[in-house]
C-alpha positions as CSV (number, residue, x, y, z in Angstrom):
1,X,56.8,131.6,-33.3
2,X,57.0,128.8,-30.4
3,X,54.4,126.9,-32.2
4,X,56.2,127.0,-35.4
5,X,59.1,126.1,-34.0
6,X,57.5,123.2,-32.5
7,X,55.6,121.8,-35.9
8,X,59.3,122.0,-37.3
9,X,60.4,120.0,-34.2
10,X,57.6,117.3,-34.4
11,X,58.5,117.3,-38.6
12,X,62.0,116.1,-38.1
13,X,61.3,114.0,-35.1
14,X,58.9,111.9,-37.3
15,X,61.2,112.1,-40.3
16,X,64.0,110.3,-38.0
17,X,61.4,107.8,-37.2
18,X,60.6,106.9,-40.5
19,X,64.1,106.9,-41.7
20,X,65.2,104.3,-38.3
21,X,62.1,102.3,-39.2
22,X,63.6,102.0,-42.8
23,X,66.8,101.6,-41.8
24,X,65.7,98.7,-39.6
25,X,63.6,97.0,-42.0
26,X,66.7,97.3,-44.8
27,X,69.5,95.8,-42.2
28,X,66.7,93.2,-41.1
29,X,66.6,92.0,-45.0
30,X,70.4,91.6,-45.1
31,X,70.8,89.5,-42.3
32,X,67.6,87.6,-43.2
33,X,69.4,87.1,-46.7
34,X,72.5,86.2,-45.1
35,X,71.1,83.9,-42.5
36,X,69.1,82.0,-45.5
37,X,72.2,81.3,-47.5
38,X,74.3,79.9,-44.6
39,X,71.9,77.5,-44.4
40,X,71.5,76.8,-47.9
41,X,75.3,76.3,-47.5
42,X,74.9,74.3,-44.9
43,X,72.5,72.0,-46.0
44,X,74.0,71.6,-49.7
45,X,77.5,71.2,-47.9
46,X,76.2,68.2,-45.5
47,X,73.7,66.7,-48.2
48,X,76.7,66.5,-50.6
49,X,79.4,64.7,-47.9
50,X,77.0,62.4,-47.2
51,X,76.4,61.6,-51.1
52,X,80.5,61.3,-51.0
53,X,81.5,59.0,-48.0
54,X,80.2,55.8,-47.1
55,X,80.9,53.2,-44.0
56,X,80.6,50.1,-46.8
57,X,84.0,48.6,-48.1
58,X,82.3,47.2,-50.7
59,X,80.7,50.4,-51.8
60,X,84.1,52.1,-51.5
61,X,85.1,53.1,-54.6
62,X,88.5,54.6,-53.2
63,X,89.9,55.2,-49.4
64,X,91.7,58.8,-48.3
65,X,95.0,58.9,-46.2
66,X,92.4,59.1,-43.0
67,X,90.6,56.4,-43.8
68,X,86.9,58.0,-45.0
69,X,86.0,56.2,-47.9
70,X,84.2,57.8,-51.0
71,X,81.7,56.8,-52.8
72,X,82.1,56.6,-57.1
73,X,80.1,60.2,-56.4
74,X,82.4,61.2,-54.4
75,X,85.4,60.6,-56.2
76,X,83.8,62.3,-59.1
77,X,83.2,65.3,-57.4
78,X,87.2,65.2,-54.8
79,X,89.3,63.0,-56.7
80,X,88.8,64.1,-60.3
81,X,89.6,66.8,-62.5
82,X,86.5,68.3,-61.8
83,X,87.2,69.1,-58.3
84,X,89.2,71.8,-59.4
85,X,85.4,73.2,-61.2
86,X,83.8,73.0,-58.0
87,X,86.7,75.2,-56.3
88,X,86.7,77.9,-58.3
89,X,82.7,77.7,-59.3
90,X,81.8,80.0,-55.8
91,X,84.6,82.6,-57.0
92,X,83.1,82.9,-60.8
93,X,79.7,83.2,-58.9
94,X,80.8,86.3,-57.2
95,X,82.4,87.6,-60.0
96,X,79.0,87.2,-61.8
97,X,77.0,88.7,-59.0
98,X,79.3,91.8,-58.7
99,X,79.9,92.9,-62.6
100,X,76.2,91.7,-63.3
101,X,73.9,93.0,-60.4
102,X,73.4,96.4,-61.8
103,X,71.4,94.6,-65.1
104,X,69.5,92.1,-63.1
105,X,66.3,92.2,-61.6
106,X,65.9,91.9,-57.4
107,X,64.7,88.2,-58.0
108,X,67.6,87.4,-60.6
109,X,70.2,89.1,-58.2
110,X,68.7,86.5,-55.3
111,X,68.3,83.5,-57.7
112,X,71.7,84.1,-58.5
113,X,73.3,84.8,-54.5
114,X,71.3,81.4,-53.7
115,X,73.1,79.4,-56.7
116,X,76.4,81.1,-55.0
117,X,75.5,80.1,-51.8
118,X,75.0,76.4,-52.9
119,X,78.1,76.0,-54.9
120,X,79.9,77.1,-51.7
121,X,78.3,74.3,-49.7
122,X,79.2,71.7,-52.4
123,X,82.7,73.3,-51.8
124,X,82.6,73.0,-48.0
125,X,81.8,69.4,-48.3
126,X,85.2,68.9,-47.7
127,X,85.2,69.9,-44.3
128,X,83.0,67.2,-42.6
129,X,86.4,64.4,-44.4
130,X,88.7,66.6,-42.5
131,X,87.5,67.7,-39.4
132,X,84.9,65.9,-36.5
133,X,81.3,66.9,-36.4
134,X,81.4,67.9,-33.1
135,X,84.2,70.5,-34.1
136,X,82.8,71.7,-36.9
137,X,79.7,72.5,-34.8
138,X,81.6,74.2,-32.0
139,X,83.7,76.2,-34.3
140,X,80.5,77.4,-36.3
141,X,78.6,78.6,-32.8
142,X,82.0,80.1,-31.9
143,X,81.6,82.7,-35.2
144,X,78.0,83.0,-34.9
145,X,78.6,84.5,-31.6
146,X,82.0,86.8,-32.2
147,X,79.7,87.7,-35.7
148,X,77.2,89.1,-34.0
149,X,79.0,91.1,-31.8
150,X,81.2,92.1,-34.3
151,X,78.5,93.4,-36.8
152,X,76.5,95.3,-33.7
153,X,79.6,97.0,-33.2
154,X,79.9,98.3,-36.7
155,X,76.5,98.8,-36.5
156,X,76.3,101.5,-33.3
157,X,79.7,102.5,-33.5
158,X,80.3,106.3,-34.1
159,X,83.2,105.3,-35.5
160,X,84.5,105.9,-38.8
161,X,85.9,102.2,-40.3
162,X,86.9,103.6,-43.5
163,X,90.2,103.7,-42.6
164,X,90.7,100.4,-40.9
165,X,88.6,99.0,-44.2
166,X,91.1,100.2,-46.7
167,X,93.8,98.3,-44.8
168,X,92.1,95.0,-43.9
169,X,91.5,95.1,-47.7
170,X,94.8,94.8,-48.7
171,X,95.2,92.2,-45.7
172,X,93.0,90.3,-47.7
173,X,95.2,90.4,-50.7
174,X,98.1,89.1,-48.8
175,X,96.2,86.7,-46.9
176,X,95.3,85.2,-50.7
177,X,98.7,85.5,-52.0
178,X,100.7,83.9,-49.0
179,X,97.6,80.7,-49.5
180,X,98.6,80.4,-53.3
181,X,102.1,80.4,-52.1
182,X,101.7,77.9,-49.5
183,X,99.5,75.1,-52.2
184,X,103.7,74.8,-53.1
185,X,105.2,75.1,-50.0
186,X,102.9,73.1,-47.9
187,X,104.2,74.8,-44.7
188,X,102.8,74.1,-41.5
189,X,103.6,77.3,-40.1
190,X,102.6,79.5,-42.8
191,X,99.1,77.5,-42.6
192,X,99.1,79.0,-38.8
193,X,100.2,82.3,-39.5
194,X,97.5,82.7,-42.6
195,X,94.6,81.3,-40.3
196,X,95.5,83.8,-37.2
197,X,95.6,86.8,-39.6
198,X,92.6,85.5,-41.4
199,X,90.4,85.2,-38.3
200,X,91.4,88.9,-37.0
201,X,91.3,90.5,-40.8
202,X,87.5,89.0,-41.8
203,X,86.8,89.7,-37.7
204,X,87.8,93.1,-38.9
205,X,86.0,93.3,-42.3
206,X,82.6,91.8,-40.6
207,X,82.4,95.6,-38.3
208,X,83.5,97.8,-41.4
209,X,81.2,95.7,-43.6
210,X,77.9,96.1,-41.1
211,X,79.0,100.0,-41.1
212,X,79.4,100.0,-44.8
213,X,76.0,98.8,-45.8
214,X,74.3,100.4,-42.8
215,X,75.9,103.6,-44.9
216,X,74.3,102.8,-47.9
217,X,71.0,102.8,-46.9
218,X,68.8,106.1,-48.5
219,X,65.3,106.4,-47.5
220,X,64.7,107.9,-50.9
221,X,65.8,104.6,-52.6
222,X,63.1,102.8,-55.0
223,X,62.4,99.0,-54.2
224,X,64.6,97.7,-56.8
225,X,67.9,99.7,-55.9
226,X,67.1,98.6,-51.7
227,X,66.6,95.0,-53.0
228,X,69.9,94.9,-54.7
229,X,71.7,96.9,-51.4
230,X,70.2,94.2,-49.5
231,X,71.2,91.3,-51.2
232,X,75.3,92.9,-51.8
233,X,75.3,93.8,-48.5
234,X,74.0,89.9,-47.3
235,X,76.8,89.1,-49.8
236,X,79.7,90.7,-47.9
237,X,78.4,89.6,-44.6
238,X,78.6,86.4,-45.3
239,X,81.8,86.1,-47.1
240,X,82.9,87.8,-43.6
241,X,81.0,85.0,-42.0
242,X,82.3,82.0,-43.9
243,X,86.2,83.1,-44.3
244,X,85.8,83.5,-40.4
245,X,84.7,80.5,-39.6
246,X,87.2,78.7,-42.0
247,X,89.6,80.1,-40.8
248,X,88.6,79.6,-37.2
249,X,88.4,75.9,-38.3
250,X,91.4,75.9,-39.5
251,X,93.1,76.9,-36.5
252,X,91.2,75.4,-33.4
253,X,89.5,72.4,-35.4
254,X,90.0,68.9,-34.3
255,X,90.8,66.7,-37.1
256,X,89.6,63.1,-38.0
């Protein structure tokens, strides 16, 4: 009996291990997803300011209110109608990715999260004409590091975040609403209060995200529905990541 009891014992024991291992090797792919398209952000969004400004008058094709000067590209892509495109191209991408995934393959769902990630850096551009390098730089290592505290907590918390979810969702909603209210009003104070509450709700949504997917994970999934976990689970982390760290900007930046 003893040694039946045992063999059952030594069963489960390596079942856990192979589901942790699994586990591991699925929350390892989301990050490594994530961490692939912040720096396709990056890279697109620093390729494409330095397309769009130039240190030439003579190759200034119009000057901003702080004096960087864009280049005909440049005002093609900021000062044009088409700006307005390149806004709202990273929200149509998501849309896309989220009503779509379910018919794509694992490669089509990537191709199509690194095409999201690289209309968000053409997006982002923006930042370097507003705010100094060195700023931008701080405030990025500044969310890296409460990120990834953040997302371990969710991660080994024996919490449920379910709860706290449901409401930081609708925070997000407001947080949306007050910003379309404010493209009006053009309120100072109604900038600060949106970027306070939009650091604390994404800080928020970054440990019930990390719990979320960690939750989704079956050992019993086939490689195409773990491949498309992964890459919607990369895709909320770093949404988390960048609203953060906009927001973050927004707040503690130091402008041009």
């Amino acid at each position: 009996m003893a040694d039946y009891d045992n063999r059952i014992i030594r069963g489960q024991t390596a079942e856990a291990g192979v589901i942790d291992a699994g586990l591991r090797a699925y929350m390892l792919r989301v990050y490594n997803y994530m961490l692939v398209g912040l720096a396709l952000t990056g890279l697109t969004s620093y390729g494409v300011y330095s397309m769009s400004v130039t240190t030439d008058p003579a190759a200034a094709a119009m000057t901003l209110r702080n004096g960087v000067m864009l280049t005909s590209f440049g005002v093609t892509l900021f000062a044009s109608p088409l700006q307005w495109l390149f806004m709202l191209a990273p929200l149509g991408a998501v849309l896309f990715i989220n009503f779509r995934l379910q018919r794509m393959s694992v490669s089509g769902a990537q191709l199509a999260f690194w095409v999201f990630a690289s209309l968000m850096g053409i997006s982002l551009s923006t930042i370097f004409m507003v705010y100094q390098g060195g700023s931008i730089a701080e405030v990025f290592f500044i969310t890296a590091a409460a990120f990834g505290g953040l997302s371990l907590y969710g991660y080994t918390t024996k919490r449920d975040l379910s709860a706290m979810g449901s409401f930081l969702i609708m925070g997000v909603w407001g947080l949306f609403i007050a910003m379309i209210v404010n493209i009006f009003l053009q309120s100072p104070m109604i900038m600060w209060v949106v970027s306070v509450l939009g650091v604390g709700i994404f800080a928020g949504l970054t440990a019930y995200d990390t719990q979320r997917i960690k939750d989704m994970y079956q050992a019993s999934d086939d490689g195409t529905l773990a491949g498309k976990k992964a890459i919607m689970g990369a895709l909320a982390l770093y949404l988390d990541f960048i609203n953060m760290f906009i927001f973050l900007l927004q707040l503690v930046g130091n402008r041009r």
